[in-house]
C-alpha positions in Angstrom: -41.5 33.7 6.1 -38.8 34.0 3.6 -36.2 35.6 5.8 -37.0 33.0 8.5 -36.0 30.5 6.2 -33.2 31.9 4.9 -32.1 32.6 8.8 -32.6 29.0 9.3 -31.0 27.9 6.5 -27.4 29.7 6.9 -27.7 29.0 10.9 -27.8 24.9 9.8 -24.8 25.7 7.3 -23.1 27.7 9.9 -22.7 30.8 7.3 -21.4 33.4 10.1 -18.7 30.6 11.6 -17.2 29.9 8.3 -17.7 33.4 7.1 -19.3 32.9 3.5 -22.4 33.7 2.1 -25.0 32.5 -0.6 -23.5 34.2 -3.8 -19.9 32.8 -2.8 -21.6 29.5 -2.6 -23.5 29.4 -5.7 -20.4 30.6 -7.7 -18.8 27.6 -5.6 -20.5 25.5 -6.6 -21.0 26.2 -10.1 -17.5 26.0 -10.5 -16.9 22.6 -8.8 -19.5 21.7 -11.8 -17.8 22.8 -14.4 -14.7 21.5 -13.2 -16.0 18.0 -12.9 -18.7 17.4 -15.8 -16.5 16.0 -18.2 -17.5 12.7 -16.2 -21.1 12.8 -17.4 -19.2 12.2 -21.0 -16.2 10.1 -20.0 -17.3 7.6 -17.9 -20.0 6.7 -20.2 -17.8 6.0 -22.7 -15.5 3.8 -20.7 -18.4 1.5 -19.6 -19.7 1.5 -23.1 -16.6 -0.6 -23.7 -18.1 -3.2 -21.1 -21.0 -3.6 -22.9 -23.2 -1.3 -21.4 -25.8 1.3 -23.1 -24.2 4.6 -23.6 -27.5 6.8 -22.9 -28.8 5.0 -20.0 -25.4 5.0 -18.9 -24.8 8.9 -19.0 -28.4 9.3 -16.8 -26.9 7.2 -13.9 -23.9 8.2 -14.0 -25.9 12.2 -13.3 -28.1 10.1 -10.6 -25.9 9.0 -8.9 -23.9 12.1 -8.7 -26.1 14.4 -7.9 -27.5 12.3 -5.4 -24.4 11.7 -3.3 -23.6 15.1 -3.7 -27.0 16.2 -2.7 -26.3 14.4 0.6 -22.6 15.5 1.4 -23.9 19.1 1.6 -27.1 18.9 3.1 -25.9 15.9 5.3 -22.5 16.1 5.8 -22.9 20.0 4.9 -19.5 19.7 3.0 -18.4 21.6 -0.3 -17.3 18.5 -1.5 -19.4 16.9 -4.6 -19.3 13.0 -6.0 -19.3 10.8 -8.7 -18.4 7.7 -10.1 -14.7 7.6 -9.8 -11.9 7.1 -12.1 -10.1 4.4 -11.5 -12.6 2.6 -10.7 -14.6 2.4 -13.7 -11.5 1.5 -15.6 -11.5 -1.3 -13.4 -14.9 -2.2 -13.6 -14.4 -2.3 -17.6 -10.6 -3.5 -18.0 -9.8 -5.9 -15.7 -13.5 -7.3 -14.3 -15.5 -7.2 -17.3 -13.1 -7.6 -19.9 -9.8 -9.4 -18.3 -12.1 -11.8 -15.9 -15.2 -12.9 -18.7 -17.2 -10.9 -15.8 -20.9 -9.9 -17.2 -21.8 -6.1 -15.9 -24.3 -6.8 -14.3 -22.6 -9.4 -12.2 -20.1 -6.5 -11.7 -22.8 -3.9 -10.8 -23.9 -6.6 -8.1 -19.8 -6.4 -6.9 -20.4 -2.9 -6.7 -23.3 -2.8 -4.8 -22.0 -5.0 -2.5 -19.2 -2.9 -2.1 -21.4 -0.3 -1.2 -23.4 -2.4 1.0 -19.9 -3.0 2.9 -18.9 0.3 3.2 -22.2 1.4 5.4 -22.0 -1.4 7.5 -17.6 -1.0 8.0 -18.8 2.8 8.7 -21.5 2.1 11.0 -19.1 -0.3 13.2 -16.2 2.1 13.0 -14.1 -0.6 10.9 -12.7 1.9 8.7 -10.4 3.1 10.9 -8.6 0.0 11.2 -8.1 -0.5 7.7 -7.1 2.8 7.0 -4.5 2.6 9.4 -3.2 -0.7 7.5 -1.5 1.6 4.8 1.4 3.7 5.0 1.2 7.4 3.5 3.6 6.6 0.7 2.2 3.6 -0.5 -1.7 5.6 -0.4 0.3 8.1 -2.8 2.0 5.3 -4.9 -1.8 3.8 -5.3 -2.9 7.3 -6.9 -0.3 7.3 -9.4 -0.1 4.1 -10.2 -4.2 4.7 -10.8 -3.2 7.3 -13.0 -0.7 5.4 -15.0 -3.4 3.4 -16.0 -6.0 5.8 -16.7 -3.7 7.6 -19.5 -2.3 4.0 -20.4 -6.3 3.2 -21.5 -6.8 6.9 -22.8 -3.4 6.6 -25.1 -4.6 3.2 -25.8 -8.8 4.4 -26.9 -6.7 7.6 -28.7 -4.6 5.1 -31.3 -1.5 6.6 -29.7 -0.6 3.7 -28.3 -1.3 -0.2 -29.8 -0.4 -3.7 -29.2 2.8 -5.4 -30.8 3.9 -8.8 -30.9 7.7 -7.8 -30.9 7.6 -5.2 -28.2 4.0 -5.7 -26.7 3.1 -2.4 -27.5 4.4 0.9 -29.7 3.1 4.2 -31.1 0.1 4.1 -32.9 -1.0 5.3 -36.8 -0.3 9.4 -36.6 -2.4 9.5 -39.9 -5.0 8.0 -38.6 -7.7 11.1 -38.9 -9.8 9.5 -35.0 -6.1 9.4 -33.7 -5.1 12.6 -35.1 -7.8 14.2 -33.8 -6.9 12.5 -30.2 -4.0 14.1 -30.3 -5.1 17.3 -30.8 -8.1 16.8 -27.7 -4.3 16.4 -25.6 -2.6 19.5 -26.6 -6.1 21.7 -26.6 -6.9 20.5 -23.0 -2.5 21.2 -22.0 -3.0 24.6 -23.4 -6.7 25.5 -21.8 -4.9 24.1 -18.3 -1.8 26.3 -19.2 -4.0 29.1 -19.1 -5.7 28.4 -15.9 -9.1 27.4 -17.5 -11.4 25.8 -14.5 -13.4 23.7 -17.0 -10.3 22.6 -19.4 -11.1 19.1 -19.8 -14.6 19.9 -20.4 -14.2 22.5 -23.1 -11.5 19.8 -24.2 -14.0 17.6 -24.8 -16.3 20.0 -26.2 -14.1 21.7 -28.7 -12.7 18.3 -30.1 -16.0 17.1 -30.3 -16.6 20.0 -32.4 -13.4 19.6 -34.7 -14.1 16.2 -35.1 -17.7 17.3 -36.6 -16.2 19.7 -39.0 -14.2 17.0 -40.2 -17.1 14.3 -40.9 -15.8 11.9 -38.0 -18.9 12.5 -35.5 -21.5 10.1 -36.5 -24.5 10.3 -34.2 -28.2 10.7 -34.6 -30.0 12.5 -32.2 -32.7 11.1 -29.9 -34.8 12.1 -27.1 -34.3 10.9 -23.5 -36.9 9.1 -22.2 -37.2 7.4 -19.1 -37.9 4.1 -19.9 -34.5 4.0 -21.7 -33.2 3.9 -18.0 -34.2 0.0 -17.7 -31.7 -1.0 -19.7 -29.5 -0.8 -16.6 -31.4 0.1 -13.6 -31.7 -2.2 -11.7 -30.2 -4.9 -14.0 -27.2 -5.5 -11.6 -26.3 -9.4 -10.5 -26.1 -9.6 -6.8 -26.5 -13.5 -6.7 -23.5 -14.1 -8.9 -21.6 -11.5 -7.1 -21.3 -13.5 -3.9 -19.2 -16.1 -5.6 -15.9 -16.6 -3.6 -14.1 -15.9 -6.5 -15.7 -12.2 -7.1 -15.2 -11.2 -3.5 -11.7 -10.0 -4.6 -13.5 -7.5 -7.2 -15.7 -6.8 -4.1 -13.0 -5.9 -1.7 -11.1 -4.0 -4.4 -14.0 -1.7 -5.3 -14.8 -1.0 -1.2 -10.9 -0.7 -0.6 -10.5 1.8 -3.4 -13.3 3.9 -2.6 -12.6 4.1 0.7 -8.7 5.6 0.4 -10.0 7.6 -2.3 -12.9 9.2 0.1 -10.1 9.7 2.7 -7.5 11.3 1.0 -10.0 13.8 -1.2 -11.5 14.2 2.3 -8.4 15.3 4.1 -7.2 17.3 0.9 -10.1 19.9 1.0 -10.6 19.7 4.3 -7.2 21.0 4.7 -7.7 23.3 2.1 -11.0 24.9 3.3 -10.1 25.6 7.2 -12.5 22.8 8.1 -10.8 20.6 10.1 -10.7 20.8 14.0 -7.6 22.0 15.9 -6.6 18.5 16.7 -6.4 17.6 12.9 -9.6 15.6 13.3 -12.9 16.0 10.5 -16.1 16.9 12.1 -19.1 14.6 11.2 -16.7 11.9 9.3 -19.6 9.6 9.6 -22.1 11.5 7.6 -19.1 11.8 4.7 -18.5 8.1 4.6 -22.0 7.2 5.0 -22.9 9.8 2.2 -21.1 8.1 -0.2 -22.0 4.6 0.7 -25.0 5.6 0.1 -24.3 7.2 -3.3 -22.6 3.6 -4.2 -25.8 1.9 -3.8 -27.8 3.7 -5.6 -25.7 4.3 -8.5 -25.1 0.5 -8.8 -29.0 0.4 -9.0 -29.1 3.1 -11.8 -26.6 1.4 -13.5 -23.0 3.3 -13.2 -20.0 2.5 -11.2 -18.3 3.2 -7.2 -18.9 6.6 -6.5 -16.3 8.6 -4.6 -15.3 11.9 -3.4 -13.4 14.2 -6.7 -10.8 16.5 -6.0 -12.0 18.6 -8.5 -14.3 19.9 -5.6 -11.0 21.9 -4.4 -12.1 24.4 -7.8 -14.8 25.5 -5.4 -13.0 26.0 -2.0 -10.4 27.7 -4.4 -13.9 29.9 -5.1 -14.5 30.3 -1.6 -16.8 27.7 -0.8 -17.1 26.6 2.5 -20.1 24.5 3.8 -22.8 22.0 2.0 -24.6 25.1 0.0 -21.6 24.7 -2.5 -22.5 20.9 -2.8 -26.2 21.4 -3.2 -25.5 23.7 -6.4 -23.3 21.0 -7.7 -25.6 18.4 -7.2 -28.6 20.5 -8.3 -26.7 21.2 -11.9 -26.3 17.1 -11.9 -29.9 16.8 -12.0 -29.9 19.5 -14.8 -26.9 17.6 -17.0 -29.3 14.8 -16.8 -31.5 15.9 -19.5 -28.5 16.2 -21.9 -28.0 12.7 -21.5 -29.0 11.8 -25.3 -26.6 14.2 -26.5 -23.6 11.9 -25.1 -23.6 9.7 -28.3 -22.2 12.4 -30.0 -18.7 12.9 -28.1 -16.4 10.6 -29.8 -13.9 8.6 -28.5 -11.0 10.8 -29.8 -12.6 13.7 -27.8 -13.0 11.7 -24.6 -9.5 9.8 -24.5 -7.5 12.6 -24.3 -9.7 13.9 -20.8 -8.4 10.3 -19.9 -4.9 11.3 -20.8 -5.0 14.4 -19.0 -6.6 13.5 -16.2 -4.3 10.4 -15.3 -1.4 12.9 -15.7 -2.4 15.1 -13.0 -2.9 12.0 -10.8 1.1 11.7 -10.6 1.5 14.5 -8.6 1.0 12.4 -5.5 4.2 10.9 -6.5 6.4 13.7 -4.7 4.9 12.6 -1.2 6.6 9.2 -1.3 10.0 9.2 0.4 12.3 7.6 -2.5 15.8 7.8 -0.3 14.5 5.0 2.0 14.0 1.6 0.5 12.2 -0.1 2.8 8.9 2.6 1.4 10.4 3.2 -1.9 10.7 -0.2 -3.6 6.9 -1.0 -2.3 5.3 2.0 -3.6 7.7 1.4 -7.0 5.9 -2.1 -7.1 2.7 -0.6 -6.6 3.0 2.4 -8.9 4.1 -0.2 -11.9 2.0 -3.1 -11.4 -1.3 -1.4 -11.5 -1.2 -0.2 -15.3 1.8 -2.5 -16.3 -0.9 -6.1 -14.8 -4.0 -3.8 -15.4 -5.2 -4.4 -12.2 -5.3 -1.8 -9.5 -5.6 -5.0 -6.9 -2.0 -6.2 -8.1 -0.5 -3.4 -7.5 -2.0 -3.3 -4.2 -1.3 -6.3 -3.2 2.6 -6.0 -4.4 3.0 -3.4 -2.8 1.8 -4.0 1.0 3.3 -7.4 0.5 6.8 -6.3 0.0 6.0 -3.0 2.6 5.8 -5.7 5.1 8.5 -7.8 4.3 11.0 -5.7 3.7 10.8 -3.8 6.9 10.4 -7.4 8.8 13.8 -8.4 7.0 15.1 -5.0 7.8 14.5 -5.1 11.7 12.0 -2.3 11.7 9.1 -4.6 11.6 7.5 -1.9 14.3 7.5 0.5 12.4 5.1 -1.3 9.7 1.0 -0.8 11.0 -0.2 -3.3 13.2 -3.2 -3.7 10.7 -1.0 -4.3 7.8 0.1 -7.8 9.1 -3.2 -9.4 8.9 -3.7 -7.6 5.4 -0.5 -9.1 4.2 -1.6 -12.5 5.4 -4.9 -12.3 2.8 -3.0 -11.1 0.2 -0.3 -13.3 0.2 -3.0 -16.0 0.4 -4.6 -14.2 -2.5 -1.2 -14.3 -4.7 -1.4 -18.6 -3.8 -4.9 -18.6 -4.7 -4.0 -16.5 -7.9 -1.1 -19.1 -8.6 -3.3 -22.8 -8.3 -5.4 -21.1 -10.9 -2.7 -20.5 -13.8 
């Protein structure tokens, strides 16, 4: 009966075609864990800042990821895992939340409408078009430019970095003992990296954590999970108010986001693993985007932020992982990290800043794929690269930077060369940038 099953089971994953096995797998997949579980502590503590409950917070935020990862490997059977993304719950906190007057929960009802979007663009075959809207080097521009302002806000939550009147901002108080602290979280996770450490940030966040407790700065008292702490934010989202025509913007940023995010993660390890067909193309693309759409949706339920594809899951093809099995164990040691929810309260935001830091940082490497000797794609993805953290909004910066794409090339002659799908995108976004205008 067993063997049967086990038969079965590495038929559906196609083991022999893909030539793995179930202990390269499992190690996989444990190591695509503990490359990526320093987002069961960080994003937490960025949504904290929005006003949401830490604990409940930390469970969704597991939920959610083990769900979506659950399906990409037993649906999608891919080795890639999910969470809520970076970026994206800076967003949600900085510039929705914080920067619009934006209640959570009305931004949890963006979010799930997001998601909502994204089945419904993937069961029409929509997300082709807008895909092809964007020009490679403006897709890598977005990712730094994404990064730029995930350190900016770590440097910021560290004290490194404050506001000034004279010169807007400037270095922060080194004597600070919190900001101190930060900026030893920076150099410990730099040196675990330097030595090729899988988990760095994680054991980043762990070590400073456990500095900062030998120097009295971790306050926390501990306290068991229980479920009924979930309802503080399941199911607490703000649908209603999220259909105002002034949120769709937040709407279409969190579905536009996630969706170049899914892409580009999905092409990377794709790439990376052997998977993709001898014309270039993905098998069962579908079941990916759908995966995660689904993933969306119910995290936005449970309380956390747009989930998307992490590239961190290129730690477990690196391990040799190769079909969903790989997934499954990530998303099974999800459901595990769920129970040490409680314990998040005592990470401090000195230990969690500098995985911010880090983690930002090694989003600029997408930066060498943009062609900087030809203006007409270097200028846009310098406007989009700048405006994201410098406007602390990742739409601005998309919308600067297709903008100018377009125009530029129109008032170069090589108009044709621009995507025909970028034209009407343009059109909204300039029409956004009026709209933006009549309200100032």
């Amino acid at each position: 009966m067993f063997h049967r099953l086990r038969v079965s089971l590495e038929t559906y994953f196609e083991f022999q075609r893909l030539k793995t096995d179930w202990k390269t797998e499992i190690i996989a997949g444990v190591t695509t864990f503990i490359t990526m579980a320093y987002i069961v502590f960080v994003n937490p503590a960025i949504l904290k800042e929005a006003g949401m409950p830490l604990a409940p917070v930390a469970a969704a935020t597991c939920i959610a990821a083990a769900l979506g990862t659950l399906l990409m490997g037993a649906f999608a059977r891919y080795p890639i895992a999910l969470a809520p993304g970076m970026g994206l719950n800076a967003y949600f906190t900085y510039s929705v939340v914080k920067g619009m007057g934006v209640p959570w929960q009305t931004a949890l009802g963006a979010v799930f409408l997001s998601g909502v979007a994204f089945l419904i663009l993937t069961a029409l075959g929509v997300r082709q078009w807008i895909v092809s809207a964007i020009p490679a080097g403006l897709y890598a521009a977005l990712s730094a430019g994404i990064g730029l302002f995930i350190a900016f806000i770590g440097l910021r939550n560290a004290g490194l970095v404050q506001p000034n009147a004279a010169t807007i901002v400037s270095i922060g108080n080194l004597r600070d003992p919190n900001t101190a602290l930060a900026a030893f979280g920076i150099l410990l996770i730099a040196v675990l990296q330097a030595w090729n450490l899988r988990a760095a940030i994680l054991l980043g966040i762990l070590g400073t954590t456990l500095v900062g407790a030998l120097a009295g700065l971790v306050h926390w008292q501990p306290q068991a999970f229980r479920w009924q702490d979930m309802s503080a934010t399941m199911f607490q989202l703000d649908v209603k108010s999220a259909l105002q025509i002034g949120l769709l913007e937040i709407v279409f940023v969190f579905l536009f986001v996630d969706l170049f995010d899914n892409v580009g993660t999905l092409v990377a390890i794709s790439k990376k693993a052997n998977l993709q067909e001898p014309d270039g193309s993905i098998p069962r693309v579908n079941r990916i985007l759908f995966s995660d759409a689904i993933a969306t949706v119910a995290g936005s339920l449970a309380g956390t932020t747009t989930v998307v594809s992490y590239v961190e899951s290129a730690a477990g093809v690196a391990a040799g992982g190769r079909s969903g099995v790989t997934a499954i164990v990530t998303g099974l040691l999800f459901i595990v990290a769920l129970f040490a929810a409680p314990l998040i309260g005592a990470v401090p935001a000195a230990a969690t800043a500098p995985a911010l830091v880090v983690v930002g940082g090694l989003m600029l490497s997408s930066i060498g794929e943009i062609r900087w000797d030809d203006v007409c794609i270097a200028f846009p993805a310098f406007l989009t690269l700048v405006m994201i953290p410098l406007t602390f909004s990742i739409a601005n910066g998309l919308a600067f930077g297709l903008t100018s794409y377009v125009l530029i090339h129109l008032a170069r002659g090589r108009g044709r060369e621009v995507p025909k799908a970028a034209y009407p995108l343009a059109v909204v976004l300039l029409i956004r940038f009026i709209y933006m205008g009549s309200r100032l």
